[in-house]
Phi, psi and omega in degrees: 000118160304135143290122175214047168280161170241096223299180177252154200244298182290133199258155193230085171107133143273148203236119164263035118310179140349098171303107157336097175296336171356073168269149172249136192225145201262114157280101175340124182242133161248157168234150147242110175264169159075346175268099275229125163223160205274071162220149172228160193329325196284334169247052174244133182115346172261147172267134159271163172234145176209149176255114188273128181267114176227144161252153169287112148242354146198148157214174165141176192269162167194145185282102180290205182291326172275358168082028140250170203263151177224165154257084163294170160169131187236166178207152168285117193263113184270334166178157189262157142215141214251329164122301196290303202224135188291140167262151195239085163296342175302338188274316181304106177283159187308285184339321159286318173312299236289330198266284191337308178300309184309283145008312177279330201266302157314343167271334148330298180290337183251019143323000000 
């Protein structure tokens, strides 16, 4: 299993107290509406395990502005499964990706 948290980078500040060992490290975060799933209130805040249906849309290394090299890779969350109740990937029509994909992709651009 890949981890894929992230230190914070960015410094917030000088404190004149007692400095904070604290890191705060970040995750890629999604949402899903309008779909009724099988978790309920009692488990936020717990880690589950699911297995995520992803497309690929981009990967690969790139050099920044500082002449180091990174790793990107972005994706589609095409569907979950929690594991209690089976997801039906079959329901999700291509024609729905296809809009979906576009929508992201204009919003992307007009960044």
């Amino acid at each position: 299993m890949i981890n894929l948290g992230k230190k914070q980078t960015t410094s917030q500040g000088i404190s004149i107290s007692k400095p904070s060992k604290k890191v705060t490290i970040s995750y890629p975060e999604f949402y899903i509406d309008d779909i009724e799933l099988p978790l309920g209130s009692d488990e936020v805040g717990k880690i589950i395990t699911a297995v995520v249906q992803l497309k690929v849309k981009k990967a690969g290394a790139e050099i920044g502005y500082d002449n180091k090299k990174s790793y990107r890779a972005l994706f589609s969350v095409i569907g979950i499964d929690f594991g209690k109740r089976k997801v039906d990937f079959r329901k999700i029509l291509s024609e729905d990706l296809d809009i979906m994909e576009q929508a992201e992709y204009t919003r992307l651009k007009r960044r």
